[in-house]
N, C-alpha and C positions, 0 to 999 in steps of 0.2 A: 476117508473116514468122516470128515465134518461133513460132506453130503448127506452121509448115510445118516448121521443123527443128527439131521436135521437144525443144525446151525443158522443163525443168523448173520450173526457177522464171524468175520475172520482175519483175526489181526495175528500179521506176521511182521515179525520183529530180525527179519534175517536179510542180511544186505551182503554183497559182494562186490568184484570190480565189475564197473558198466560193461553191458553184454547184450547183443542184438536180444529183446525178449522172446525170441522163437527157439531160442537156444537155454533158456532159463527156465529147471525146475518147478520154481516157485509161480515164475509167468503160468506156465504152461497147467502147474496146477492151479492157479487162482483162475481161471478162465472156467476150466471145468466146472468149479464154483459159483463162478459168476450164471455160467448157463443155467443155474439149477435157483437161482435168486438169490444166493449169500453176496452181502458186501463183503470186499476186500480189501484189507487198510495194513498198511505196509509200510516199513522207514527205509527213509531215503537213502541210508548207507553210511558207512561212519570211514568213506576214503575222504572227505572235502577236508577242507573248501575249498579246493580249486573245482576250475571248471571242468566239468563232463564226469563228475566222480562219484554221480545220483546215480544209486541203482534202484530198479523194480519200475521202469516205467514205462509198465507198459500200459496201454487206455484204458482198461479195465482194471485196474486197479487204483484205490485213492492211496498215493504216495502224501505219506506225512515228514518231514523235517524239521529239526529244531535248531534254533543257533544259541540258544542261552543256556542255562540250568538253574533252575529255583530253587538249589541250595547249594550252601559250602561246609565243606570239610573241614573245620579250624581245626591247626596244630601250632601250639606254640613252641621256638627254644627260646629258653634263657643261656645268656650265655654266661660265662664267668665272673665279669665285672656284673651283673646282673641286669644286663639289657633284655630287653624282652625283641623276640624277631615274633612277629605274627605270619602266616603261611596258612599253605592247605597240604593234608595227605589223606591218602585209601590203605595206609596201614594198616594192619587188622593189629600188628604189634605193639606194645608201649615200651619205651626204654626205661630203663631205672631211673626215678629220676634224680639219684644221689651218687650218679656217674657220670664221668665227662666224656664224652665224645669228640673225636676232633671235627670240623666242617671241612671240606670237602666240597669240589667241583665237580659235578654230574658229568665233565665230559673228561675227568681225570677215572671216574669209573663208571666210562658203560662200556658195554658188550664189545668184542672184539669184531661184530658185523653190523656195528651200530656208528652210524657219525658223529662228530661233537654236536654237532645243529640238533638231530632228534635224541643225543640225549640231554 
């Protein structure tokens, strides 16, 4: 469809685990693309940091990746002596905050198919 109307560029923001690019969708349609003059600009894939965890790269495509992020999420608790803990989250929720919560360790509850390390 970005052939047919005539596109310029075409940034695709879809990454998976690395894959011969002959065998890859996005490869195989960004090529198409490319034959007709759209640039193709693509990320890197969000399996790293370790090595070989870059997907999209095939030559015809500009693979873009980022290692930082140019902004934070602040969350603060207060705790009950009134310490303040400074943090980040992507909650979308807010807790009351004239209620006490107890703290908790991430890897006393995560997922039943989750390890302590990635929770």
């Amino acid at each position: 469809m970005a052939i047919h109307d005539g596109i310029d560029v075409l940034s695709i923001s879809l990454g998976g685990q690395p894959t011969p690019f002959f065998n890859v969708s996005v490869a195989i349609g960004s090529f198409h693309a490319v034959k007709h003059g759209i640039v193709v600009v693509c990320s890197a894939g969000n399996s790293g940091p370790k090595d070989g965890t870059v997907s999209n790269v095939a030559p015809w495509q500009i693979t873009v990746g980022a290692s930082t992020m140019d902004r934070q999420f602040r969350s603060n608790v207060i705790l009950g002596n009134n310490m303040r803990l400074e943090g980040e989250s992507l909650s979308s929720t807010v807790l009351g905050s004239k209620n006490f919560y107890p703290l908790v360790s991430a890897a006393d509850t995560k997922a039943a198919n989750a390890s302590a390390e990635d929770a």
